[in-house]
Backbone of each chain as nested JSON, in Angstrom:
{
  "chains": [
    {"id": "A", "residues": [
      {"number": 1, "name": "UNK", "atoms": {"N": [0.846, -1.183, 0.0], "CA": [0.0, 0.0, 0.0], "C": [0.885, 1.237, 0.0]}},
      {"number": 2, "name": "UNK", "atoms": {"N": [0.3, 2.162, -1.004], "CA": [1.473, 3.077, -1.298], "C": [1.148, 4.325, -0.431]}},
      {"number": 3, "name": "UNK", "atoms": {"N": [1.207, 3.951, 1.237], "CA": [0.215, 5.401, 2.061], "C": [1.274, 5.752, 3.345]}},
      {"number": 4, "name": "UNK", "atoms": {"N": [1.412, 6.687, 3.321], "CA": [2.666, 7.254, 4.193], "C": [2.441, 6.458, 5.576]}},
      {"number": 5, "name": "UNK", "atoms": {"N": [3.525, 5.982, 6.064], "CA": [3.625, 5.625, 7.112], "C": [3.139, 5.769, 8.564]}},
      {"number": 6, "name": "UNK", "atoms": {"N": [1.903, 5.131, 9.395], "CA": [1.942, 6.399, 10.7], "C": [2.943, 5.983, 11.851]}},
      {"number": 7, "name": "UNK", "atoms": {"N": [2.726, 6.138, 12.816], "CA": [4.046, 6.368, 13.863], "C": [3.343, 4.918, 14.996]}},
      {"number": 8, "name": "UNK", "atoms": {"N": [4.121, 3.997, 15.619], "CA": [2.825, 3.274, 16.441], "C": [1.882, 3.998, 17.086]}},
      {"number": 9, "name": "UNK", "atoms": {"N": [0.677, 3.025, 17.099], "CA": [-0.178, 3.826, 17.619], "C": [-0.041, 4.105, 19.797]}},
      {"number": 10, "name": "UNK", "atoms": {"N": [-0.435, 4.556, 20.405], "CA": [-0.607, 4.335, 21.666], "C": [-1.752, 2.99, 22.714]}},
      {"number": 11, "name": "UNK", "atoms": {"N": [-2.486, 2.731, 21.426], "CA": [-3.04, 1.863, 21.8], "C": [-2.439, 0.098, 21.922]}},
      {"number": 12, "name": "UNK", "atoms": {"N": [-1.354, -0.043, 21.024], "CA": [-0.328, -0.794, 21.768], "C": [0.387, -0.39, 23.186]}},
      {"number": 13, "name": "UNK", "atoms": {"N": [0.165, 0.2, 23.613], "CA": [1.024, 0.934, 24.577], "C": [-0.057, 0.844, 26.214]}},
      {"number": 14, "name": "UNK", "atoms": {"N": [-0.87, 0.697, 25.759], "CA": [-2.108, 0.905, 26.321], "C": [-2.83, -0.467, 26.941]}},
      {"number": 15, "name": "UNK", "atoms": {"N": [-2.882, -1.346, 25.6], "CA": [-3.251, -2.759, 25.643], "C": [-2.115, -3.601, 26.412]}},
      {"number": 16, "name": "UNK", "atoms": {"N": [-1.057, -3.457, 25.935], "CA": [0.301, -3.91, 26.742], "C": [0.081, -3.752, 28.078]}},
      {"number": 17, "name": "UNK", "atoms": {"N": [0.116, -2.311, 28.573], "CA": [0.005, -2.568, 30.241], "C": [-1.441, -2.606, 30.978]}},
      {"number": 18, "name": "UNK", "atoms": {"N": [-2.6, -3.017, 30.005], "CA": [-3.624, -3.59, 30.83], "C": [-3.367, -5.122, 30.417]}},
      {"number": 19, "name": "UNK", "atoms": {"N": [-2.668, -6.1, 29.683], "CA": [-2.42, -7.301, 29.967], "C": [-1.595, -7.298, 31.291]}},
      {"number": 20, "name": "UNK", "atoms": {"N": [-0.762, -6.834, 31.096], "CA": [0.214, -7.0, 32.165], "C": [-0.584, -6.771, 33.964]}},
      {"number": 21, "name": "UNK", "atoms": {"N": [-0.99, -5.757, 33.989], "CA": [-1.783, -5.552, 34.926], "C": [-3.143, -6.73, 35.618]}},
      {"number": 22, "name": "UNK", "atoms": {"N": [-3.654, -6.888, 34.614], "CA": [-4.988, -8.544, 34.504], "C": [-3.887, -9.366, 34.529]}},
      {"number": 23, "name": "UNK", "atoms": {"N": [-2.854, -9.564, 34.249], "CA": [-1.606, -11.183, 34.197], "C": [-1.27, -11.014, 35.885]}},
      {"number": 24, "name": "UNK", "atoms": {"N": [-0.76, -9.691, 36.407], "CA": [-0.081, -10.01, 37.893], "C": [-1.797, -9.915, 38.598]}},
      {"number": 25, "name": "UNK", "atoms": {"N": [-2.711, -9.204, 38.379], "CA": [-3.915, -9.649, 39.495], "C": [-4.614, -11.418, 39.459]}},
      {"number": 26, "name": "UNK", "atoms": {"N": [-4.143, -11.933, 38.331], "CA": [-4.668, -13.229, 38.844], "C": [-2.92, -14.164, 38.636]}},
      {"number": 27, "name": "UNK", "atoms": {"N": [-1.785, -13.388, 39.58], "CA": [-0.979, -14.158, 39.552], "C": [-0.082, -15.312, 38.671]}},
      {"number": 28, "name": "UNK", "atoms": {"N": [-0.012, -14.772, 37.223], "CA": [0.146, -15.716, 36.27], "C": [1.437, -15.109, 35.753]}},
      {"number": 29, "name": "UNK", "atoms": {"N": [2.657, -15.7, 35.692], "CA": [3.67, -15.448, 35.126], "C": [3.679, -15.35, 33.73]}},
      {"number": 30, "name": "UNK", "atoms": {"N": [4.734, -14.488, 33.431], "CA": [4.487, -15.211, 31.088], "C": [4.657, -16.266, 31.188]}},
      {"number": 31, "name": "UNK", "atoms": {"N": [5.193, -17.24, 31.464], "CA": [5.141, -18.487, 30.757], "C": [3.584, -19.359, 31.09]}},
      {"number": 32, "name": "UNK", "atoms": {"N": [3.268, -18.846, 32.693], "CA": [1.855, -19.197, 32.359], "C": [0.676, -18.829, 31.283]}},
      {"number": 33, "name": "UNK", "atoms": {"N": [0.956, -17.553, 31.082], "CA": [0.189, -16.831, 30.381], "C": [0.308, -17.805, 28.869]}},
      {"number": 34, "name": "UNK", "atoms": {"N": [1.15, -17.487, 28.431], "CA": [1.906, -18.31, 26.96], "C": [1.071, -19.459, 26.977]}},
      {"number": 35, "name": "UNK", "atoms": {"N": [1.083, -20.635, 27.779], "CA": [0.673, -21.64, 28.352], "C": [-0.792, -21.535, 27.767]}},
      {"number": 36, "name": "UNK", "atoms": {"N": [-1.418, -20.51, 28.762], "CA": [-2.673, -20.569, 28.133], "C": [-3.273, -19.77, 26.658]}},
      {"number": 37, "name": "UNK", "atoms": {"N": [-2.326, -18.858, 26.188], "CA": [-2.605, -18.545, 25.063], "C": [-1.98, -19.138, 23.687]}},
      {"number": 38, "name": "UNK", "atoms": {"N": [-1.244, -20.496, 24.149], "CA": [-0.754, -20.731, 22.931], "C": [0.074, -19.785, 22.221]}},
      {"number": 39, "name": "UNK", "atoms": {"N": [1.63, -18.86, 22.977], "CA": [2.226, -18.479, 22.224], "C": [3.465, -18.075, 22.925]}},
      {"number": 40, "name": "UNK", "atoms": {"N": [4.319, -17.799, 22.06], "CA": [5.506, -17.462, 23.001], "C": [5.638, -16.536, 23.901]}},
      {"number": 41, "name": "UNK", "atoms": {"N": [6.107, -17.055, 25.321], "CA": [6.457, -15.347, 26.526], "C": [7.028, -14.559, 26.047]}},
      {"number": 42, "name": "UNK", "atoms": {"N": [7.95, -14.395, 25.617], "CA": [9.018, -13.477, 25.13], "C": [8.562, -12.784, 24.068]}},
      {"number": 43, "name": "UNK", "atoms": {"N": [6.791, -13.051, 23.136], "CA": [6.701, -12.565, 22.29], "C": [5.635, -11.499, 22.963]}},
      {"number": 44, "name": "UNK", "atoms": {"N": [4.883, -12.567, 24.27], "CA": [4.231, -11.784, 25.12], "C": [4.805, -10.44, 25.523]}},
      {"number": 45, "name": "UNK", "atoms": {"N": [6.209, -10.732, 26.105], "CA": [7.163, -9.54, 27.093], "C": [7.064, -8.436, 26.176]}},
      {"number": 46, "name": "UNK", "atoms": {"N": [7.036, -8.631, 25.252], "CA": [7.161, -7.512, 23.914], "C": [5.481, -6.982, 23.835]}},
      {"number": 47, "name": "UNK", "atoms": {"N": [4.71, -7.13, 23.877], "CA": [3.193, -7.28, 24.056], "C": [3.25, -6.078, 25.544]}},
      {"number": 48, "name": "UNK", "atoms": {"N": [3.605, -6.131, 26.036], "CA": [3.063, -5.888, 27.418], "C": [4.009, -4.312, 27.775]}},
      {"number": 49, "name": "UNK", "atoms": {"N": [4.68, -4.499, 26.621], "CA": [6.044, -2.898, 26.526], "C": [5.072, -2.35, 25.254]}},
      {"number": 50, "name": "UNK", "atoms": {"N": [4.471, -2.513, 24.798], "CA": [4.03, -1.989, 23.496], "C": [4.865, -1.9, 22.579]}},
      {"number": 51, "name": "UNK", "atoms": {"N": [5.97, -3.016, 22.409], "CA": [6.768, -3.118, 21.175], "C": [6.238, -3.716, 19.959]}},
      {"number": 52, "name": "UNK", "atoms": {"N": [5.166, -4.269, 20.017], "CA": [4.598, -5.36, 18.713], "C": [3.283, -4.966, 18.414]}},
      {"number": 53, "name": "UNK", "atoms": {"N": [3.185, -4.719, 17.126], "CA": [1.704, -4.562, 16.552], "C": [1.32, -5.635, 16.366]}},
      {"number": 54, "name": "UNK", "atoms": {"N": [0.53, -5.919, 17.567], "CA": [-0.113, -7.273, 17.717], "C": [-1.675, -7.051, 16.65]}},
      {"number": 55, "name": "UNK", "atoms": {"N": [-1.849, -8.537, 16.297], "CA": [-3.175, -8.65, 15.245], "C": [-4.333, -9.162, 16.496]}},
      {"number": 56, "name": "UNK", "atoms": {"N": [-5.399, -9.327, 15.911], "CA": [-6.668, -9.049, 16.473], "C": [-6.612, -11.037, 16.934]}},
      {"number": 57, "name": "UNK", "atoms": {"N": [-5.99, -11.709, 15.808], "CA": [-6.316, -13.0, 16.501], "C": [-5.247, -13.144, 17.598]}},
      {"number": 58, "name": "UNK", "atoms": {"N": [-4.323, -12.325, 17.649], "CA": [-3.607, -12.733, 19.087], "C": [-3.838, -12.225, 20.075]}},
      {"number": 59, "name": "UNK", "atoms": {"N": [-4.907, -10.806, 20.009], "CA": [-5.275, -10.067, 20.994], "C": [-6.107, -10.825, 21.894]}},
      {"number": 60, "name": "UNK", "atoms": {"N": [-7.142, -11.451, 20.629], "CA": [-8.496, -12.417, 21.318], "C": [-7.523, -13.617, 22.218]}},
      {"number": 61, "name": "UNK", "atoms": {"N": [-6.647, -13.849, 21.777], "CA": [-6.007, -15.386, 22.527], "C": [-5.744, -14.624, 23.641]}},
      {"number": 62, "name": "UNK", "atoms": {"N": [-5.048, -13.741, 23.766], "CA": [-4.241, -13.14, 25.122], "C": [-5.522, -12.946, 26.13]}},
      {"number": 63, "name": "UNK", "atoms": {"N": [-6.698, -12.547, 25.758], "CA": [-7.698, -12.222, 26.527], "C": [-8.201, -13.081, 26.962]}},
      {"number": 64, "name": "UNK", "atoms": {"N": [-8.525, -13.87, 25.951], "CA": [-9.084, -15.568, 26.274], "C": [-8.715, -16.356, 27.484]}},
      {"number": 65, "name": "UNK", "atoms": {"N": [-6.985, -16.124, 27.081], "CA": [-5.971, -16.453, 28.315], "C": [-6.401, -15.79, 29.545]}},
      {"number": 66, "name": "UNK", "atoms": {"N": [-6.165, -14.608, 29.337], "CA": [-6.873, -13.78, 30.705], "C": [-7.792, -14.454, 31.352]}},
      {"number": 67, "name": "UNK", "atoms": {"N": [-8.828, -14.412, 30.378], "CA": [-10.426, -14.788, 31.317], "C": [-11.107, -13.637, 30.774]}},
      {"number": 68, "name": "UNK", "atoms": {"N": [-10.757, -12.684, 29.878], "CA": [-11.342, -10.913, 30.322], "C": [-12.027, -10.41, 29.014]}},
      {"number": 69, "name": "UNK", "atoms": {"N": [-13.025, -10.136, 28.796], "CA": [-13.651, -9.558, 27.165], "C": [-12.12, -8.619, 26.864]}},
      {"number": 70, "name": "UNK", "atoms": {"N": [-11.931, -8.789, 25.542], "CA": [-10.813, -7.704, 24.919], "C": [-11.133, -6.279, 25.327]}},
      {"number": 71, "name": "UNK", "atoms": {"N": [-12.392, -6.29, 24.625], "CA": [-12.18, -4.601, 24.811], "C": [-11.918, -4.201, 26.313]}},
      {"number": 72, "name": "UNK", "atoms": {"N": [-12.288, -4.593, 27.277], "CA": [-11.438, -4.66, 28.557], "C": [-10.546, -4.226, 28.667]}},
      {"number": 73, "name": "UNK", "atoms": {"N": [-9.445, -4.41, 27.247], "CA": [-8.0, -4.6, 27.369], "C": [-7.776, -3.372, 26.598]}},
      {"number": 74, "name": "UNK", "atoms": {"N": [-8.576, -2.776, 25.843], "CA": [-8.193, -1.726, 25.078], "C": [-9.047, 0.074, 26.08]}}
    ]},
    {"id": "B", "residues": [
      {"number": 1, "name": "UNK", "atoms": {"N": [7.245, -19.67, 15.663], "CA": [6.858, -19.868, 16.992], "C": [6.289, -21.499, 17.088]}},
      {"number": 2, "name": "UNK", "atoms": {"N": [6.834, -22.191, 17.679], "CA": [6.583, -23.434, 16.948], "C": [5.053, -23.898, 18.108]}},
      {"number": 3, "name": "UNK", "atoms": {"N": [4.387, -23.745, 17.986], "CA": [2.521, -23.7, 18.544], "C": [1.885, -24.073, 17.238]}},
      {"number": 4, "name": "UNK", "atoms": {"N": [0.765, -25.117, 17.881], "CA": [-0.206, -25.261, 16.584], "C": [-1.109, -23.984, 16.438]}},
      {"number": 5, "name": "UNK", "atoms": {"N": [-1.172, -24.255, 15.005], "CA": [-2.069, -22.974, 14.77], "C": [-3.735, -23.08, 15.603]}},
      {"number": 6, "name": "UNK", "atoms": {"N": [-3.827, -21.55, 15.614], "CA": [-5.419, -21.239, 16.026], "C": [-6.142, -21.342, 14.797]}},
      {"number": 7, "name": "UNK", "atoms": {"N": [-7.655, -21.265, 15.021], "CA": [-8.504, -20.989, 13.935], "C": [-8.329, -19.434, 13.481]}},
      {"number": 8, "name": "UNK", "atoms": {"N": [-9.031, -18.764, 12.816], "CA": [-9.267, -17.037, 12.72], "C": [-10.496, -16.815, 13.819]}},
      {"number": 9, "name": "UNK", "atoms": {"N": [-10.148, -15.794, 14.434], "CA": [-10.752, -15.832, 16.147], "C": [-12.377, -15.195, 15.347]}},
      {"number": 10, "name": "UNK", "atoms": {"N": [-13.385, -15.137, 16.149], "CA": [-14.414, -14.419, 15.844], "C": [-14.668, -13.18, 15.826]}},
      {"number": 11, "name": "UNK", "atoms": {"N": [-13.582, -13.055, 16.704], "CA": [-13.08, -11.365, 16.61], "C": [-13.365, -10.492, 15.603]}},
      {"number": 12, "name": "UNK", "atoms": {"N": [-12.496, -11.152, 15.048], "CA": [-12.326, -10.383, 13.321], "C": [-13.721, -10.176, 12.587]}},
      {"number": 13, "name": "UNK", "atoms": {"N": [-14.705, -10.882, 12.781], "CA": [-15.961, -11.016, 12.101], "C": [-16.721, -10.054, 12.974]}},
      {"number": 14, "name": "UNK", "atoms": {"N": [-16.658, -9.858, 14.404], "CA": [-17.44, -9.053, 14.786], "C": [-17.091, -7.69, 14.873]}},
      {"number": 15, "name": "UNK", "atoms": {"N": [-15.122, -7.163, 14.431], "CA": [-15.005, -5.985, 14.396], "C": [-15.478, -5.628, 12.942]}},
      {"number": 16, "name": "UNK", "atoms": {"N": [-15.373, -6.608, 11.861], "CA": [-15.383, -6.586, 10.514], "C": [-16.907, -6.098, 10.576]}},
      {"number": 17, "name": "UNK", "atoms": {"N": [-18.003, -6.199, 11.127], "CA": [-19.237, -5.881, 11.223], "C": [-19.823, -4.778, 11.878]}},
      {"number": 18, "name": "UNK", "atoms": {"N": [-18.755, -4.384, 12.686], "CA": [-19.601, -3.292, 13.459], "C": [-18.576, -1.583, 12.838]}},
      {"number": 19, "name": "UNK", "atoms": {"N": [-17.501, -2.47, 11.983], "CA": [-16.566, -1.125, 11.426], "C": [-17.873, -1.121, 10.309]}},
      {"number": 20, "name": "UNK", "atoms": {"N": [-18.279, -2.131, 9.736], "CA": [-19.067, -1.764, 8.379], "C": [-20.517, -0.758, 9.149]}},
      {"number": 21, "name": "UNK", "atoms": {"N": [-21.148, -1.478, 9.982], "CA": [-21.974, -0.557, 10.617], "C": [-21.585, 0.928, 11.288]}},
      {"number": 22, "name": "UNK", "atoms": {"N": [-21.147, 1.011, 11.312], "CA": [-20.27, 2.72, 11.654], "C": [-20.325, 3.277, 10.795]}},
      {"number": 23, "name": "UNK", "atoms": {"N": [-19.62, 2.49, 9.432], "CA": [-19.323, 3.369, 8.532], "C": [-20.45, 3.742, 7.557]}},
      {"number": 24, "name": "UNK", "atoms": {"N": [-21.168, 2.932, 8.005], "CA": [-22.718, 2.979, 6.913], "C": [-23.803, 4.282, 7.82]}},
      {"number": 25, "name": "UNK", "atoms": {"N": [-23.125, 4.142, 9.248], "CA": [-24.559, 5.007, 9.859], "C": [-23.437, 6.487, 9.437]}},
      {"number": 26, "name": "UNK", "atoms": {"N": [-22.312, 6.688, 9.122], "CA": [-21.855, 8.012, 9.064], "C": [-21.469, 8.078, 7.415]}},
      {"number": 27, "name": "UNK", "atoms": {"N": [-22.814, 7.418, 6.824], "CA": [-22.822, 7.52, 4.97], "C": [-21.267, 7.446, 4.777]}},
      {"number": 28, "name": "UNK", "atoms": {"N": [-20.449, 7.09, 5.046], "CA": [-18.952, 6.644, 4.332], "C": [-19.269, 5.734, 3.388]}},
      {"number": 29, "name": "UNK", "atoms": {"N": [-18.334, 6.164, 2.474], "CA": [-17.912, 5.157, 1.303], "C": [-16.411, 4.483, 2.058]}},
      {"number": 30, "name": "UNK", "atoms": {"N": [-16.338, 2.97, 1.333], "CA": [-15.559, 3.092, 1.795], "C": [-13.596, 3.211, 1.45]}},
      {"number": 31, "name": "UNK", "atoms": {"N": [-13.912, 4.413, 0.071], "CA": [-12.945, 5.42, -0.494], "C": [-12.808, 6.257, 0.551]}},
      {"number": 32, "name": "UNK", "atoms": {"N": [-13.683, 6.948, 1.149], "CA": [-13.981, 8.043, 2.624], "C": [-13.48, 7.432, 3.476]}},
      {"number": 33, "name": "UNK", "atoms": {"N": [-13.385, 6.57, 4.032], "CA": [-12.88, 5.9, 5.39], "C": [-11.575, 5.431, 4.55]}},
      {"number": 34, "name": "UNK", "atoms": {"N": [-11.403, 5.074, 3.941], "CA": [-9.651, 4.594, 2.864], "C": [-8.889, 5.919, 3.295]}},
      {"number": 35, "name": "UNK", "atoms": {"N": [-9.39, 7.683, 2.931], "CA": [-8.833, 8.448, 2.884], "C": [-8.232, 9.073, 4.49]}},
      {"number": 36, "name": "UNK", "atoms": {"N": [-9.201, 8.614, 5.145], "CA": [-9.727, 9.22, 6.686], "C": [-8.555, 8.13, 7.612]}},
      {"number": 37, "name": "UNK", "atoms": {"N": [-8.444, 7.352, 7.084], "CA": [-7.461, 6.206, 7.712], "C": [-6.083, 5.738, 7.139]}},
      {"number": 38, "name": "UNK", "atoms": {"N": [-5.975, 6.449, 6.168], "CA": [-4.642, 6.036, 5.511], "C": [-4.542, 4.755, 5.138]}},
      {"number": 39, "name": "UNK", "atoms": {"N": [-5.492, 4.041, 4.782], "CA": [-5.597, 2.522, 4.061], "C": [-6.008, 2.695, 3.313]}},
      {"number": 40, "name": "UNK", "atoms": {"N": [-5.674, 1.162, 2.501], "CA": [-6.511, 0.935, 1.028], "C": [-7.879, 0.547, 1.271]}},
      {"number": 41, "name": "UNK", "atoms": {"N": [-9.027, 1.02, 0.203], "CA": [-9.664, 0.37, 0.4], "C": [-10.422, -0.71, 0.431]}},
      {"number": 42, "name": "UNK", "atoms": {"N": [-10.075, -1.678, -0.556], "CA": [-9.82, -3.108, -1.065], "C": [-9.626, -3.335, 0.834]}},
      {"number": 43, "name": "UNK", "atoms": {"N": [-8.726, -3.177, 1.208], "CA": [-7.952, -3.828, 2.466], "C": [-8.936, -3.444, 3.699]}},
      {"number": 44, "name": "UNK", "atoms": {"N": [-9.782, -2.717, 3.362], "CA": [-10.71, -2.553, 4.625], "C": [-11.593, -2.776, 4.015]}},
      {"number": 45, "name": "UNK", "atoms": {"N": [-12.5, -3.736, 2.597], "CA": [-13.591, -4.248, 2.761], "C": [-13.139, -5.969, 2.789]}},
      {"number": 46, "name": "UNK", "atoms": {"N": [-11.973, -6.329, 2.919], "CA": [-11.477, -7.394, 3.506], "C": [-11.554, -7.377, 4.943]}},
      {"number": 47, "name": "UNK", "atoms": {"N": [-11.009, -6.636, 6.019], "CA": [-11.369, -5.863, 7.223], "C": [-12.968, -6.914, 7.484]}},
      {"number": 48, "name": "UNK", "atoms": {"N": [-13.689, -5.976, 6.674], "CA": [-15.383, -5.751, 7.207], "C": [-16.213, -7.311, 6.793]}},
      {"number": 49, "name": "UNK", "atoms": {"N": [-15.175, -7.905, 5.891], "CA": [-15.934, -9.151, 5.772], "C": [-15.001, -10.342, 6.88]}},
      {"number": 50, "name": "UNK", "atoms": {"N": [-14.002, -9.643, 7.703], "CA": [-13.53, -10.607, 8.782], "C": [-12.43, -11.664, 7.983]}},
      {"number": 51, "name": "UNK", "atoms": {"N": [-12.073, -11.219, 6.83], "CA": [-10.887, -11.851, 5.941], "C": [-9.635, -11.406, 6.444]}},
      {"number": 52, "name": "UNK", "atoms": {"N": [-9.048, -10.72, 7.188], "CA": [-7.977, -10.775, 7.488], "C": [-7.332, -10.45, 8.821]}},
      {"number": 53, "name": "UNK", "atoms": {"N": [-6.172, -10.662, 9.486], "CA": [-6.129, -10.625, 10.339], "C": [-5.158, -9.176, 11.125]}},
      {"number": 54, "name": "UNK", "atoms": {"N": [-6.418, -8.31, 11.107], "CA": [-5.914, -7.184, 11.703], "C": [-4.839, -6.742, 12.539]}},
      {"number": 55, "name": "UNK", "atoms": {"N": [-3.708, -5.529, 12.476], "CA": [-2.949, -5.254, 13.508], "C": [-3.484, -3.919, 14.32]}},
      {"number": 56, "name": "UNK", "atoms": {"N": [-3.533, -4.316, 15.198], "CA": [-3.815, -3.228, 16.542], "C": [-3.77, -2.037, 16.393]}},
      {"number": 57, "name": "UNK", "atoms": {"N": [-2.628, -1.714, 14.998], "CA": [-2.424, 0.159, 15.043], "C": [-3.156, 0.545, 13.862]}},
      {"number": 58, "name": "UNK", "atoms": {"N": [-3.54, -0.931, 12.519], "CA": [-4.554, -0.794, 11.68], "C": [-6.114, -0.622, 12.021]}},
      {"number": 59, "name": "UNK", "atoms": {"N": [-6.534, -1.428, 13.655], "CA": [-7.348, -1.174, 13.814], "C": [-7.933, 0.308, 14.337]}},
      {"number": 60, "name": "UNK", "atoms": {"N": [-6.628, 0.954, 15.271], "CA": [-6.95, 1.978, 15.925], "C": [-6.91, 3.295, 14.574]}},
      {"number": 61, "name": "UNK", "atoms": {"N": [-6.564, 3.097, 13.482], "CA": [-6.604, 3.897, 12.688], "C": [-8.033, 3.985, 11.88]}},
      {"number": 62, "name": "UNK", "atoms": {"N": [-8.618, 3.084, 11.652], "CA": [-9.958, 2.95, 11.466], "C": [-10.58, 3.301, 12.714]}},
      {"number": 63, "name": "UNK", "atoms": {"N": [-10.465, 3.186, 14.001], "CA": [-11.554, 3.711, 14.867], "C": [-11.449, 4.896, 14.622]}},
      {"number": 64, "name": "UNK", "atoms": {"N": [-10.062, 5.541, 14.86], "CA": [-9.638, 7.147, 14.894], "C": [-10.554, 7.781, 13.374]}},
      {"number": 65, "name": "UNK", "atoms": {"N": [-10.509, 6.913, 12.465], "CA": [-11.447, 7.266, 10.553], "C": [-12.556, 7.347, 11.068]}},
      {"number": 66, "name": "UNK", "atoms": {"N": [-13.291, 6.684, 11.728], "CA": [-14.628, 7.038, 12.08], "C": [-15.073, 7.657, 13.362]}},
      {"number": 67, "name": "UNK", "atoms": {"N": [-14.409, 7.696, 13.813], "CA": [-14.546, 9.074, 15.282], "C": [-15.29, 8.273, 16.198]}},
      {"number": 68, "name": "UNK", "atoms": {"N": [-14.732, 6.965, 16.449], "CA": [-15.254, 5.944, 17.78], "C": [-13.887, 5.606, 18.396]}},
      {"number": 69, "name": "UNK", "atoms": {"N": [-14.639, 5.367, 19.661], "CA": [-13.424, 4.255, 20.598], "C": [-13.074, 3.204, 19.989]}},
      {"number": 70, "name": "UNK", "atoms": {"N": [-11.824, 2.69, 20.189], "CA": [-11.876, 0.836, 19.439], "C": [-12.708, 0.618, 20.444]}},
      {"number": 71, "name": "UNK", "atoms": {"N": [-12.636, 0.728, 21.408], "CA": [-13.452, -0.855, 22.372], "C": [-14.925, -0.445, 22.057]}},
      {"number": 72, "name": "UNK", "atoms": {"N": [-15.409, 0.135, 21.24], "CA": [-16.678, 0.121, 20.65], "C": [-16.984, -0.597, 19.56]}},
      {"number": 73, "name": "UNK", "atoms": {"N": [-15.706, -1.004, 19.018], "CA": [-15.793, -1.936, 17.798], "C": [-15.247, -3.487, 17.945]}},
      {"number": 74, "name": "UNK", "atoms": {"N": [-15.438, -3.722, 18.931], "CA": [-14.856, -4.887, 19.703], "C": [-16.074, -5.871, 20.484]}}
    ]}
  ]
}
């Protein structure tokens, strides 16, 4: 797509530290978390800094994992 | 990431539906929301039929095109 670039958004930034926040209130480490979302911690750790433009089917897994409706998370 | 794959979450079908409903109650074409969001628009009536799998800063750029919260389209 030939459309100028935008900058990340804040809503990675945003979503990141309400996982993180729902992950330490029900006590779940990343690798638990991973565990239940079917994906790597370390791709999580990046998730939770707002380094990764995460897609909508990994958002739903991470939440899933949670226990928590997404938009919750946004 | 060596994990079996997921299905495509339902997610996608229910943001893909309620971006098309937004954009229909604020008469957008969706050339108007292409321009308003810096996407193609081919790529956001893929979006609205739940064909692809959205990133987080694509989605928040379409909420920001139609002047909603994401977690309203969620």
């Amino acid at each position: 797509m030939a459309r100028p670039k935008r900058p990340p958004s804040d809503t990675r930034k945003i979503f990141g530290e309400r996982v993180r926040t729902e992950r330490y209130a029900r006590q779940l480490t990343l690798e638990d978390l991973a565990e239940k979302a079917s994906m790597n911690w370390s791709y999580i750790a990046q998730i939770e800094r707002g380094e990764r433009n995460i897609s909508i089917d990994n958002m739903t897994a991470l939440a899933d994992g949670l226990g928590v409706p997404l938009r919750d998370l946004l």
